[in-house]
LOKOLBA-503684 format. One line per field, with one value per residue (C-alpha): residue in three letters; x, y, z; residue number from 1. Coordinates in Angstrom, 2 decimals. Layout:
REM LOKOLBA-503684
titi	c(ALA | ...)
east	c(X | ...)
north	c(Y | ...)
up	c(Z | ...)
vexke	c(NUM | ...)
***
This chain:
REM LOKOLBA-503684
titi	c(UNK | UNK | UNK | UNK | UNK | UNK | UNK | UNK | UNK | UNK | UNK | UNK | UNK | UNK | UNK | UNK | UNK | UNK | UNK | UNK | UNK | UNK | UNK | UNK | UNK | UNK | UNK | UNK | UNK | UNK | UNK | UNK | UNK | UNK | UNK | UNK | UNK | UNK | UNK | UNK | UNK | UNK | UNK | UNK | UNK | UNK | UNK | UNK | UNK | UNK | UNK | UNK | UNK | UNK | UNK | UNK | UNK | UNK | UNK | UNK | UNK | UNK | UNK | UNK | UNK | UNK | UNK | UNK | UNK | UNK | UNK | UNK | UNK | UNK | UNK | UNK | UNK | UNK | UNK | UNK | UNK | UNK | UNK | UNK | UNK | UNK | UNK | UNK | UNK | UNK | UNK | UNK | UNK | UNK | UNK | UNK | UNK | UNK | UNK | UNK | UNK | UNK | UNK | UNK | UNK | UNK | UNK | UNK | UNK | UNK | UNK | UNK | UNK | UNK | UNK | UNK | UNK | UNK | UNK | UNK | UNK | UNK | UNK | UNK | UNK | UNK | UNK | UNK | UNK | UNK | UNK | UNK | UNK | UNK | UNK | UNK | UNK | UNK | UNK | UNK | UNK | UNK | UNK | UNK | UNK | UNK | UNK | UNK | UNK | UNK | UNK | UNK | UNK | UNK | UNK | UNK | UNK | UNK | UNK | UNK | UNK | UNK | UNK | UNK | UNK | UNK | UNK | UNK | UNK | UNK | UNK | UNK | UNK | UNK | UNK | UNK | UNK | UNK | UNK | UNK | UNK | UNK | UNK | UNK | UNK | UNK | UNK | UNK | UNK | UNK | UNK | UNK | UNK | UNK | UNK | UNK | UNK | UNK | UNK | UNK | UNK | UNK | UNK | UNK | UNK | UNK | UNK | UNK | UNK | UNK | UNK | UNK | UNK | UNK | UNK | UNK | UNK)
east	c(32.26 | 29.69 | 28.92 | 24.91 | 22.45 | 21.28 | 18.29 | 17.80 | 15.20 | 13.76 | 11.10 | 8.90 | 5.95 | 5.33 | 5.80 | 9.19 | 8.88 | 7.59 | 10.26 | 13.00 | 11.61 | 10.86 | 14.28 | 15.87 | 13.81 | 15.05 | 18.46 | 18.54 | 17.39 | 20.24 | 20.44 | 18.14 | 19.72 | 17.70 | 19.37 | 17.20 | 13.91 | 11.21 | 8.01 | 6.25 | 5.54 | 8.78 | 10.64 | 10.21 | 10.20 | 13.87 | 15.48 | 14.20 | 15.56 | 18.91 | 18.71 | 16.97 | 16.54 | 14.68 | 11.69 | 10.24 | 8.06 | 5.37 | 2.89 | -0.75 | -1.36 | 1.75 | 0.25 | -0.96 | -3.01 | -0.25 | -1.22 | 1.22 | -0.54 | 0.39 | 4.13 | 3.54 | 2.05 | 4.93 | 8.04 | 6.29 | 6.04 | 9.58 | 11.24 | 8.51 | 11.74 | 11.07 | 8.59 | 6.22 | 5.09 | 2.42 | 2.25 | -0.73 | -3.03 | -5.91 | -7.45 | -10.23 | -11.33 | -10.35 | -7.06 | -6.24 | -7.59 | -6.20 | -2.65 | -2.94 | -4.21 | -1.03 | 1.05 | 1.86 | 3.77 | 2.26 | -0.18 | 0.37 | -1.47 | 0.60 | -0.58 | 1.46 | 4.39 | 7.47 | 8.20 | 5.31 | 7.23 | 10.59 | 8.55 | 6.65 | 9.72 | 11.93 | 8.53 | 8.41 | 11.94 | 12.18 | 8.98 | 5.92 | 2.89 | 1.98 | -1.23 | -1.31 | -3.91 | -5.92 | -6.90 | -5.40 | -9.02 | -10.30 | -6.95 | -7.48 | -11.53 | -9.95 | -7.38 | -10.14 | -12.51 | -15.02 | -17.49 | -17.06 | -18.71 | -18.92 | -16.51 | -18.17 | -17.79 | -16.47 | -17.00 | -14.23 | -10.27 | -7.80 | -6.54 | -10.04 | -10.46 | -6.71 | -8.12 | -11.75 | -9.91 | -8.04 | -11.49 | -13.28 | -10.37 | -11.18 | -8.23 | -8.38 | -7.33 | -4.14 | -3.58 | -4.46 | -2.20 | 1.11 | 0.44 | -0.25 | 2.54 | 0.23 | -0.96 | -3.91 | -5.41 | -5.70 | -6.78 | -9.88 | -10.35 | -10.25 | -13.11 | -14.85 | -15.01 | -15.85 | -18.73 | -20.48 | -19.26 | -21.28 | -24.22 | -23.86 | -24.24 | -21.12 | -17.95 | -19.81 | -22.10 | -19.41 | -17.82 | -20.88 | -21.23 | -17.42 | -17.23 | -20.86 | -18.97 | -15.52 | -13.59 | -11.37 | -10.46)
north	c(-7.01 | -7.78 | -5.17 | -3.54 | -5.66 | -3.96 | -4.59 | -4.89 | -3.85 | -3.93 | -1.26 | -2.02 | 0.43 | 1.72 | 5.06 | 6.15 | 9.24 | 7.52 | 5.02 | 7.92 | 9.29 | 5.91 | 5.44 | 8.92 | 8.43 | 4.92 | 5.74 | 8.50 | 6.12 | 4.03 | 0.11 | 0.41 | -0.04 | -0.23 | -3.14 | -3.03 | -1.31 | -3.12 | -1.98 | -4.67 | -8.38 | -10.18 | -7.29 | -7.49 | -11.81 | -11.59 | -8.37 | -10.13 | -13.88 | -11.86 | -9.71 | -11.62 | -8.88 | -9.00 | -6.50 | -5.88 | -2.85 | -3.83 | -1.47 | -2.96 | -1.89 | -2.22 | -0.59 | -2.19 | -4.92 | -6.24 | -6.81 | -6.44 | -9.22 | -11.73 | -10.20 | -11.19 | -14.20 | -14.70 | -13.83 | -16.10 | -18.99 | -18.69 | -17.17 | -17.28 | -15.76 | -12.64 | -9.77 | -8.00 | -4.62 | -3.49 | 0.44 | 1.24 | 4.27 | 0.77 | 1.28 | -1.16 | -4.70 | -6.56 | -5.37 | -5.48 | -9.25 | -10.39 | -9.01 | -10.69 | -13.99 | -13.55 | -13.67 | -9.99 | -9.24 | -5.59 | -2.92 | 0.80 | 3.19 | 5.67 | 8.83 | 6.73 | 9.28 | 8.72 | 7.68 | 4.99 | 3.56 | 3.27 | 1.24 | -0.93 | -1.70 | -3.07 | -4.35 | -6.74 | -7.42 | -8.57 | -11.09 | -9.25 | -8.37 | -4.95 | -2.90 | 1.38 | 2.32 | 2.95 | -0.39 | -2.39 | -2.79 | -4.40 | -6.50 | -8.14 | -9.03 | -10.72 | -12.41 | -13.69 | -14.67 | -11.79 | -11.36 | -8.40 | -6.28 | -6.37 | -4.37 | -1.56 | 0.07 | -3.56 | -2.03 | 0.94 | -0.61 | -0.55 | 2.66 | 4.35 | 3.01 | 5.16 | 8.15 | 7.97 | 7.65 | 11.15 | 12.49 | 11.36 | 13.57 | 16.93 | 17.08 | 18.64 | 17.62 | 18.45 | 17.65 | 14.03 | 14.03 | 14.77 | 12.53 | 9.42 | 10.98 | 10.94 | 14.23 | 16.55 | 15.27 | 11.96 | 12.50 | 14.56 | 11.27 | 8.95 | 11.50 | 11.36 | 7.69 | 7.40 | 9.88 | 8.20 | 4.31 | 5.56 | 7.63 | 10.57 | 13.84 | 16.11 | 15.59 | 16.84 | 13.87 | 11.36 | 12.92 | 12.38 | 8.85 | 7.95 | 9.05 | 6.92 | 3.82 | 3.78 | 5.97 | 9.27 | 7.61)
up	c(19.79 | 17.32 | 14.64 | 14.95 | 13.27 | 9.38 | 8.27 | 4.27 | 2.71 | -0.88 | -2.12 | -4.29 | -5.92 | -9.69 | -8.95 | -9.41 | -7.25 | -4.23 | -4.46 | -4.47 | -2.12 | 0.24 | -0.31 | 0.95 | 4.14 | 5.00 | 4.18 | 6.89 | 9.44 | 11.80 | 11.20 | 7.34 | 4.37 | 0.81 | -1.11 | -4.29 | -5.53 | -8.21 | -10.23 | -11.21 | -9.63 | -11.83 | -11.15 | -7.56 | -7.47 | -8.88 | -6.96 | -3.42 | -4.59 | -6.23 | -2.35 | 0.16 | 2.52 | 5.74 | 5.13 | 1.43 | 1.49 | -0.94 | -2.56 | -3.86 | -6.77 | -9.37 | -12.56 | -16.00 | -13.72 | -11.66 | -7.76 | -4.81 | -3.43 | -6.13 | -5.45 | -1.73 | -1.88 | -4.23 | -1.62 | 1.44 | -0.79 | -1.81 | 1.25 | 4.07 | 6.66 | 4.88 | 5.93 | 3.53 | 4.88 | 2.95 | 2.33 | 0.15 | -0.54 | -0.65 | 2.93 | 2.47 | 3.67 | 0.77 | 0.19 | 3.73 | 4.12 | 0.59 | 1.91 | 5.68 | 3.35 | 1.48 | 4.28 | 4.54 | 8.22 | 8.15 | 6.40 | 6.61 | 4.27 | 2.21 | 4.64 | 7.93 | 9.09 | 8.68 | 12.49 | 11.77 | 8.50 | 11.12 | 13.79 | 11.47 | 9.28 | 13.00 | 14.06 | 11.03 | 10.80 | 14.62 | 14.14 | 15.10 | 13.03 | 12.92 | 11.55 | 11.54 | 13.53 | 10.34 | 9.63 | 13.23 | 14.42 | 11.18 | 10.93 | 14.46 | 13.44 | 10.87 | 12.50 | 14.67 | 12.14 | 12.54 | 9.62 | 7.62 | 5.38 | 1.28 | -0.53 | -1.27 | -5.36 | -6.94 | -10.30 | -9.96 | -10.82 | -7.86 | -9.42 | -9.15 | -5.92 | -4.92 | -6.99 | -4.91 | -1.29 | -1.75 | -3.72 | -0.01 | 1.77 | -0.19 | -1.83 | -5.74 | -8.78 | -8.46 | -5.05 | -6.43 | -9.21 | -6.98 | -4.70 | -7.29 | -9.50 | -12.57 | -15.14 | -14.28 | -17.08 | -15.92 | -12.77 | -14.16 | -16.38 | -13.46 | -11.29 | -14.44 | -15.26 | -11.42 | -11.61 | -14.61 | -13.08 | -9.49 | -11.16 | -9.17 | -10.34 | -9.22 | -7.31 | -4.21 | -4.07 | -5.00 | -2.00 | 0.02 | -1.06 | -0.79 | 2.77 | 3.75 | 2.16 | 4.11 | 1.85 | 3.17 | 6.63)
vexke	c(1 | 2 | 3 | 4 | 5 | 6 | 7 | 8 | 9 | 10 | 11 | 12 | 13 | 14 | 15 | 16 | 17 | 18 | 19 | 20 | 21 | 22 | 23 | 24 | 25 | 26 | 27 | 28 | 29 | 30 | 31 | 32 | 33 | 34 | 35 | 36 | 37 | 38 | 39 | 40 | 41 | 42 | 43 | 44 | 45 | 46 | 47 | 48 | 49 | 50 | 51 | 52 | 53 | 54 | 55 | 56 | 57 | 58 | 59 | 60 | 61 | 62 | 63 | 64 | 65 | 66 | 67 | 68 | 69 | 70 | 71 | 72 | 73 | 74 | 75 | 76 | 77 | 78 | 79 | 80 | 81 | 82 | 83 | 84 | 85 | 86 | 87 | 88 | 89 | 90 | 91 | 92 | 93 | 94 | 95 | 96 | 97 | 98 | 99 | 100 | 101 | 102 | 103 | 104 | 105 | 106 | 107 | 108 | 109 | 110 | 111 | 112 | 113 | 114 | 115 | 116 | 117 | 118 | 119 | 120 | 121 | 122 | 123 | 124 | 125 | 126 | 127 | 128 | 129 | 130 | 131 | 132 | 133 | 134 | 135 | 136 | 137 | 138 | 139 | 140 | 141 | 142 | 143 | 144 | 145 | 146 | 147 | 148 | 149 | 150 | 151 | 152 | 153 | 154 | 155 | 156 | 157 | 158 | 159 | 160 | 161 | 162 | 163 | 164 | 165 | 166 | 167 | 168 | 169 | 170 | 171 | 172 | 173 | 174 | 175 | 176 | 177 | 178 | 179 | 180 | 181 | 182 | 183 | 184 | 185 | 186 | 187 | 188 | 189 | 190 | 191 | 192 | 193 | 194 | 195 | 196 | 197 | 198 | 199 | 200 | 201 | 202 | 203 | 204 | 205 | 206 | 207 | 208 | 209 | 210 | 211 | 212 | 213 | 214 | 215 | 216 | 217)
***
Protein backbone atom coordinates (compact mmCIF):
# COMPACT_ATOMS: atom_id res chain seq x y z
CA UNK A 1 0.00 0.00 0.00
CA UNK A 2 1.28 3.26 -1.02
CA UNK A 3 2.08 5.82 1.70
CA UNK A 4 -0.49 9.32 1.55
CA UNK A 5 0.75 11.80 -0.84
CA UNK A 6 2.74 15.14 1.24
CA UNK A 7 2.68 18.08 -0.17
CA UNK A 8 5.86 20.49 0.41
CA UNK A 9 5.64 23.67 0.75
CA UNK A 10 8.01 26.71 1.06
CA UNK A 11 6.83 30.11 2.75
CA UNK A 12 8.01 32.91 1.80
CA UNK A 13 7.13 36.70 3.27
CA UNK A 14 9.41 39.44 5.16
CA UNK A 15 7.63 39.34 8.12
CA UNK A 16 8.94 36.99 10.49
CA UNK A 17 5.79 36.75 12.56
CA UNK A 18 3.51 35.91 9.76
CA UNK A 19 5.82 33.30 8.61
CA UNK A 20 5.75 31.62 12.23
CA UNK A 21 2.70 31.83 12.32
CA UNK A 22 1.87 30.54 8.42
CA UNK A 23 3.90 27.89 9.44
CA UNK A 24 2.10 26.63 12.81
CA UNK A 25 -1.14 26.58 10.77
CA UNK A 26 0.11 24.39 7.90
CA UNK A 27 1.83 22.16 10.13
CA UNK A 28 -1.47 21.24 11.91
CA UNK A 29 -3.05 20.38 8.70
CA UNK A 30 -2.94 16.37 7.32
CA UNK A 31 -0.76 15.72 4.07
CA UNK A 32 1.32 19.70 4.46
CA UNK A 33 4.57 19.84 5.42
CA UNK A 34 6.72 23.32 5.41
CA UNK A 35 10.16 22.34 3.95
CA UNK A 36 11.82 25.82 4.04
CA UNK A 37 10.78 29.54 4.65
CA UNK A 38 12.61 32.80 2.71
CA UNK A 39 12.47 36.75 3.03
CA UNK A 40 13.65 38.16 0.22
CA UNK A 41 13.60 37.18 -3.76
CA UNK A 42 17.46 35.27 -3.56
CA UNK A 43 16.48 33.96 -0.45
CA UNK A 44 13.46 32.41 -1.73
CA UNK A 45 15.16 31.49 -5.60
CA UNK A 46 17.72 29.22 -3.64
CA UNK A 47 15.49 27.55 -0.67
CA UNK A 48 12.81 26.41 -3.63
CA UNK A 49 15.85 25.12 -6.14
CA UNK A 50 17.73 23.61 -2.66
CA UNK A 51 13.60 22.20 -1.82
CA UNK A 52 11.64 21.95 -4.83
CA UNK A 53 8.41 21.64 -3.16
CA UNK A 54 5.07 21.49 -4.81
CA UNK A 55 3.32 24.79 -3.56
CA UNK A 56 5.49 28.04 -2.60
CA UNK A 57 3.30 30.44 -0.75
CA UNK A 58 4.58 33.73 -2.01
CA UNK A 59 3.92 37.11 -0.44
CA UNK A 60 4.10 40.51 -2.81
CA UNK A 61 5.78 42.75 -1.34
CA UNK A 62 9.31 41.45 0.21
CA UNK A 63 10.62 44.67 1.92
CA UNK A 64 13.58 47.14 0.93
CA UNK A 65 12.01 47.10 -2.86
CA UNK A 66 12.00 43.48 -3.52
CA UNK A 67 8.66 42.14 -5.40
CA UNK A 68 7.11 38.66 -4.91
CA UNK A 69 6.40 38.84 -8.40
CA UNK A 70 10.01 38.96 -9.58
CA UNK A 71 10.36 35.81 -6.98
CA UNK A 72 7.50 34.17 -9.04
CA UNK A 73 8.26 34.87 -12.25
CA UNK A 74 11.55 33.59 -10.99
CA UNK A 75 10.33 29.84 -9.72
CA UNK A 76 8.06 29.25 -13.19
CA UNK A 77 10.96 30.02 -15.28
CA UNK A 78 13.12 27.67 -13.41
CA UNK A 79 10.68 25.01 -12.21
CA UNK A 80 7.31 25.79 -14.07
CA UNK A 81 5.90 22.07 -12.17
CA UNK A 82 5.79 24.19 -9.18
CA UNK A 83 2.74 26.28 -7.84
CA UNK A 84 3.00 29.86 -6.55
CA UNK A 85 0.05 30.78 -4.33
CA UNK A 86 0.07 34.23 -3.84
CA UNK A 87 -1.11 35.49 -0.25
CA UNK A 88 -0.88 39.26 -0.10
CA UNK A 89 -2.50 42.15 1.89
CA UNK A 90 -2.16 43.88 -2.27
CA UNK A 91 -5.92 43.40 -3.33
CA UNK A 92 -5.67 45.45 -6.43
CA UNK A 93 -5.65 45.02 -10.31
CA UNK A 94 -2.12 45.34 -10.84
CA UNK A 95 -0.79 43.15 -8.39
CA UNK A 96 -3.29 40.61 -9.08
CA UNK A 97 -2.62 40.76 -13.05
CA UNK A 98 1.30 41.20 -12.63
CA UNK A 99 1.11 37.86 -10.39
CA UNK A 100 -1.40 35.80 -12.97
CA UNK A 101 1.34 37.39 -15.78
CA UNK A 102 3.99 35.82 -13.71
CA UNK A 103 2.61 32.60 -13.75
CA UNK A 104 1.21 32.55 -10.24
CA UNK A 105 -1.31 29.20 -9.79
CA UNK A 106 -3.38 31.24 -7.11
CA UNK A 107 -4.05 34.72 -5.20
CA UNK A 108 -5.52 34.91 -1.74
CA UNK A 109 -5.35 38.13 0.29
CA UNK A 110 -3.84 37.99 3.81
CA UNK A 111 -7.60 38.34 5.54
CA UNK A 112 -8.59 34.52 3.60
CA UNK A 113 -9.38 32.00 6.68
CA UNK A 114 -7.56 29.55 7.46
CA UNK A 115 -9.93 26.75 5.83
CA UNK A 116 -9.42 28.97 2.53
CA UNK A 117 -5.39 28.78 2.83
CA UNK A 118 -6.03 24.58 3.16
CA UNK A 119 -8.20 24.48 -0.11
CA UNK A 120 -6.20 26.81 -2.15
CA UNK A 121 -2.84 25.25 -1.11
CA UNK A 122 -4.40 21.20 -2.45
CA UNK A 123 -6.14 23.21 -5.15
CA UNK A 124 -2.73 24.41 -6.54
CA UNK A 125 -0.82 21.45 -5.75
CA UNK A 126 -3.36 19.03 -7.66
CA UNK A 127 -3.25 21.43 -10.99
CA UNK A 128 -6.03 23.85 -10.76
CA UNK A 129 -5.95 27.61 -10.59
CA UNK A 130 -7.64 29.13 -7.87
CA UNK A 131 -8.67 32.91 -6.91
CA UNK A 132 -10.47 33.86 -3.14
CA UNK A 133 -13.53 35.17 -3.79
CA UNK A 134 -12.02 38.62 -3.18
CA UNK A 135 -10.46 39.12 -6.33
CA UNK A 136 -11.96 35.61 -8.47
CA UNK A 137 -14.25 37.91 -10.51
CA UNK A 138 -11.47 40.33 -11.58
CA UNK A 139 -9.04 37.26 -12.12
CA UNK A 140 -11.45 35.52 -14.68
CA UNK A 141 -11.91 39.24 -16.75
CA UNK A 142 -8.48 38.92 -16.99
CA UNK A 143 -8.06 35.59 -17.94
CA UNK A 144 -10.43 36.50 -20.68
CA UNK A 145 -8.94 39.57 -21.80
CA UNK A 146 -11.47 42.04 -20.29
CA UNK A 147 -10.28 45.70 -20.09
CA UNK A 148 -9.69 46.98 -16.79
CA UNK A 149 -9.42 49.93 -14.95
CA UNK A 150 -6.12 52.23 -14.04
CA UNK A 151 -4.48 51.57 -10.89
CA UNK A 152 -5.72 53.91 -8.84
CA UNK A 153 -2.90 56.04 -6.18
CA UNK A 154 0.42 55.04 -8.50
CA UNK A 155 2.31 57.53 -6.47
CA UNK A 156 1.95 55.66 -2.88
CA UNK A 157 4.90 52.50 -2.53
CA UNK A 158 3.49 48.93 -2.31
CA UNK A 159 3.95 49.35 1.43
CA UNK A 160 1.60 52.45 1.54
CA UNK A 161 -0.65 50.85 -0.65
CA UNK A 162 -0.82 47.65 2.42
CA UNK A 163 -0.93 50.51 5.08
CA UNK A 164 -4.04 52.40 3.01
CA UNK A 165 -6.11 48.93 2.49
CA UNK A 166 -6.40 48.33 6.43
CA UNK A 167 -6.76 52.49 6.82
CA UNK A 168 -10.05 51.82 4.18
CA UNK A 169 -11.22 48.93 6.78
CA UNK A 170 -11.33 51.30 9.97
CA UNK A 171 -8.85 49.73 11.64
CA UNK A 172 -6.37 52.21 13.98
CA UNK A 173 -3.04 52.70 14.26
CA UNK A 174 -2.34 50.06 16.12
CA UNK A 175 -4.56 47.66 14.74
CA UNK A 176 -2.30 48.37 11.55
CA UNK A 177 0.89 47.94 13.13
CA UNK A 178 0.12 44.18 14.46
CA UNK A 179 -1.09 43.10 11.63
CA UNK A 180 2.01 44.38 9.27
CA UNK A 181 4.30 43.54 12.29
CA UNK A 182 5.88 47.04 12.16
CA UNK A 183 6.14 50.03 15.30
CA UNK A 184 3.28 52.50 16.02
CA UNK A 185 5.47 54.94 15.04
CA UNK A 186 5.77 53.90 11.68
CA UNK A 187 2.53 53.28 10.94
CA UNK A 188 1.55 56.99 11.97
CA UNK A 189 4.52 57.87 9.44
CA UNK A 190 3.14 55.79 6.65
CA UNK A 191 -0.85 57.56 7.28
CA UNK A 192 1.06 60.62 7.31
CA UNK A 193 3.18 60.43 4.20
CA UNK A 194 -0.18 59.07 2.63
CA UNK A 195 -2.22 62.06 3.79
CA UNK A 196 0.19 64.73 2.40
CA UNK A 197 1.05 62.14 -0.99
CA UNK A 198 -3.22 62.21 -1.56
CA UNK A 199 -3.91 65.93 -0.40
CA UNK A 200 -6.59 65.19 1.83
CA UNK A 201 -7.14 66.78 4.89
CA UNK A 202 -7.71 64.07 7.81
CA UNK A 203 -7.75 60.35 8.06
CA UNK A 204 -11.55 60.53 7.66
CA UNK A 205 -11.38 61.76 4.12
CA UNK A 206 -8.50 59.49 3.14
CA UNK A 207 -10.92 56.93 4.36
CA UNK A 208 -13.60 58.32 2.19
CA UNK A 209 -11.41 58.45 -0.79
CA UNK A 210 -9.71 54.97 -0.22
CA UNK A 211 -12.98 53.19 -0.09
CA UNK A 212 -14.39 55.25 -3.61
CA UNK A 213 -11.05 53.88 -5.24
CA UNK A 214 -11.21 50.00 -4.47
CA UNK A 215 -9.48 50.01 -1.21
CA UNK A 216 -11.00 48.16 2.23
CA UNK A 217 -12.76 45.26 0.20
Amino acid sequence: MSEPRVIEVVVVDDHPLFRRGITSLLETLEGVRVVGSASSVAEAIEVVERTRPAVVLMDLDLGDGQSGIDATRSVVRRQPEIAVLVLTMLGDDQSLFAAMSAGARGYLLKVASPGEVERAIRAVADGDVLFGGDVAARAVAFMRGAPTAQRPFPELTEREREVLHLVARGLDNGSIARTLVLTNKTVRNYVYGIITKLDVPDRSSLIVLARESGFGS
